[in-house]
C-alpha positions, 0 to 999 in steps of 0.5 A, a space after each residue: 385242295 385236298 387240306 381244305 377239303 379235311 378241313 384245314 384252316 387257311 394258315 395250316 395250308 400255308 404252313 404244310 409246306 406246298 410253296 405257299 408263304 401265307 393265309 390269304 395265298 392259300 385261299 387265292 390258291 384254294 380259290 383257284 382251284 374251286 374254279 377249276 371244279 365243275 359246278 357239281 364237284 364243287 357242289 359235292 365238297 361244299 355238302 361234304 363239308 357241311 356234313 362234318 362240319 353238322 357232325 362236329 356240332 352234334 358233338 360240341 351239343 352233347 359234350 356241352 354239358 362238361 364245359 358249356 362255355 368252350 363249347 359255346 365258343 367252339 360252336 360260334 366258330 363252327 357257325 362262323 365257319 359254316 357261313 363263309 363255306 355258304 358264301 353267307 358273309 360279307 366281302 371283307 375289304 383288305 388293303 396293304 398298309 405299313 404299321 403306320 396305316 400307309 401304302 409301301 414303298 414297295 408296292 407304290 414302286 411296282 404299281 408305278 413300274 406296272 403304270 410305266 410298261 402300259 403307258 402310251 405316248 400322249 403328246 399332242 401332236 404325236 401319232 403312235 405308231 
């Protein structure tokens, strides 16, 4: 948590060495522990953030002048960044798929492993017991 709150991407907080092996575990991880904050703690870290990220901005605005392009880019990130912190972004859908854009065997095996653990024995004529 504290990663994100200096304002660590995703992929540092997976590669910082806390067990966590990708991007999207440390944001469930992250995720998980914003839940666990009090509404106004967490309001606290989300202005807090916004405050460094107005500072990062105030300085990309005058140094523009040297490099107006990458200055540019930087401040697109910036704001990109600022409206997934605001909750300003659509929901992004992700699926799991192979190169070929299909399911893999590996989790069409644990969905069906996780199907068979919560079946129930429908036969008609049959009463469960």
């Amino acid at each position: 948590m504290s990663l994100w709150i200096k304002g660590a991407t995703f992929q540092q907080i997976a590669a910082a060495g806390f067990g966590i092996a990708t991007a999207s575990g440390a944001w469930r991880s992250v995720g998980r522990a914003l839940a666990r904050i009090p509404k106004q703690e967490a309001d606290q870290a989300r202005e807090a953030q916004l405050v460094r990220l107005q500072a990062v901005r105030m300085l990309l605005w005058n140094q523009a002048s040297a490099d107006p392009i990458r200055a540019a880019e930087a401040l697109i990130k910036l704001e990109a960044r600022e409206a997934r912190l605001l909750g300003l972004d659509m929901p992004t859908k992700v699926a799991v798929t192979d190169p070929d854009g299909g399911i893999p065997l590996e989790t069409i095996r644990r969905v069906m492993e996780r199907v068979d653990r919560q079946m129930v024995d429908v036969t008609p004529g049959k009463l469960a017991t």
